[in-house]
N, C-alpha and C positions, 0 to 999 in steps of 0.2 A: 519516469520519462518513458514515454512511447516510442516505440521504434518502428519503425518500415521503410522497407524498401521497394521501389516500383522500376527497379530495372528488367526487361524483359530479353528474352531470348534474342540475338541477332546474327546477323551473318554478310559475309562479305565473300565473295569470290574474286582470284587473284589467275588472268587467263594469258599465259605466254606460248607463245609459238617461235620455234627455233629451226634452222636451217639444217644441213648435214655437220657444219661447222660450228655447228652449239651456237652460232650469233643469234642475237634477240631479232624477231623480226616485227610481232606485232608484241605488245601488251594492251591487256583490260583490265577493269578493277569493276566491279555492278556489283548491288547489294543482290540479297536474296529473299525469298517469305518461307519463313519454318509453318511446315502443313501441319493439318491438325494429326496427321497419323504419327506427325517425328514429334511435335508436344505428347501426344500420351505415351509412346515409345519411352521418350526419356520418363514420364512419371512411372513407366513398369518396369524401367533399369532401375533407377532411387527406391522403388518397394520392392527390390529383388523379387518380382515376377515374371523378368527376365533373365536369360543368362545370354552371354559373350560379349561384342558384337562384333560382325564380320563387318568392312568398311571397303565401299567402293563406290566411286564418282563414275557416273554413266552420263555422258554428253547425245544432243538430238539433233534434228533438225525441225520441230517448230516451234516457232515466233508466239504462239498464242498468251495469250491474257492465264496468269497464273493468281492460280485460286488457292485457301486456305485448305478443303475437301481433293484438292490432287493425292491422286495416289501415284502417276506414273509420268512418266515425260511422256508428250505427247507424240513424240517417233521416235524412240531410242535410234543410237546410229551405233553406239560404240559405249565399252564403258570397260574399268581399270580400277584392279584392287588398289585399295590406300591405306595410306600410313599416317601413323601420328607421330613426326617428329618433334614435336614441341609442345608444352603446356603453359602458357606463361600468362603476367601479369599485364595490361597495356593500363593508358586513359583511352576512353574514346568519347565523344562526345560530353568530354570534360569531367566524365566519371570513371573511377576505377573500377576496372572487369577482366575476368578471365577470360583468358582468349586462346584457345583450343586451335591448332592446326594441322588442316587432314591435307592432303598431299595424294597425286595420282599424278601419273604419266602415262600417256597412251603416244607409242611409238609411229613414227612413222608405216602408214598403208602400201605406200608400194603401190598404188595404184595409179594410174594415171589421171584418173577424173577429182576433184576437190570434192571432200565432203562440206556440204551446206551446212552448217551447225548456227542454232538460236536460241538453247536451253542444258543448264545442265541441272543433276541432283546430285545428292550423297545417298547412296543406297547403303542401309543396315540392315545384315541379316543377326536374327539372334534364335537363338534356342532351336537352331534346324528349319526355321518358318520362311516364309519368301519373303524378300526383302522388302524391308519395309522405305519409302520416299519419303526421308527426313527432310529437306526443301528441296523447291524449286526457281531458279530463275532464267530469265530470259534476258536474249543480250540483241542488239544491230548481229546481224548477217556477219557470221568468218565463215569464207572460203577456204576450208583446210587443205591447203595441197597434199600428193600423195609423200612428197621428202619432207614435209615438217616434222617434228614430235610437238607434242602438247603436253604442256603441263600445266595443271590446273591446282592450288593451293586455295584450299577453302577456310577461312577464320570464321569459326563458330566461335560465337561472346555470349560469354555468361553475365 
């Protein structure tokens, strides 16, 4: 019997914005595109030709058309070391995958003007090198005011 499998890498971004009062104010849910720099990344973590990785989700403000060859978001604005609380089993699109959960909060700014935000990434640093732009997506226009906190949950599917 021959075997394969053709499930491929995916991703999903989960975007909550909270008041001083922890009340939910907005939620998002947008897929995302794993670039070609986060595809060979993971192939050099599986050949142990890398070591660590340092994990951190960096939000922007532009909207632009996102490409497989991105290396960076297109205006950084802000960005938040992450965490992997979770490793688990899901179905998604009616087949069973691993579903990997990165996790950041970026606090409230303090500031009085809203940051324009249209795009976020998961940035991986590993073996000391700049970090590398595992994917990118782009969302409609959040006005982040300066009293929200943001919290952004990324499920990467294997």
């Amino acid at each position: 019997m021959s075997l394969k499998d053709c499930h491929g890498l995916a991703g999903r971004l989960h975007i909550e914005l909270r008041d001083p009062r922890g009340t939910l104010v907005e939620r998002r849910t947008v897929n995302n595109l794993i670039t070609t720099s986060g595809r060979r990344l993971l192939a050099s973590l599986f050949a142990g030709a890398a070591q660590g990785p340092g994990l951190q989700i960096a939000v922007g403000g532009s909207g632009g058309e996102v490409l497989p060859g991105d290396t960076q978001l297109g205006s950084q604005v802000d960005v938040a070391a992450a965490t992997i609380p979770a490793i688990g089993e899901d179905t998604v699109d009616g087949a069973p995958r691993v579903v990997l959960r990165v996790v950041a909060t970026l606090p409230p700014t303090g500031k009085p003007d809203a940051q324009a935000l249209q795009e976020a990434g998961i940035l991986v640093t590993v073996s000391g090198a700049e970090p590398v732009l595992y994917n990118r997506v782009t969302f409609p226009l959040i006005n982040r005011a300066g009293n929200l906190e943001m919290t952004l949950t990324w499920e990467v599917i294997f």
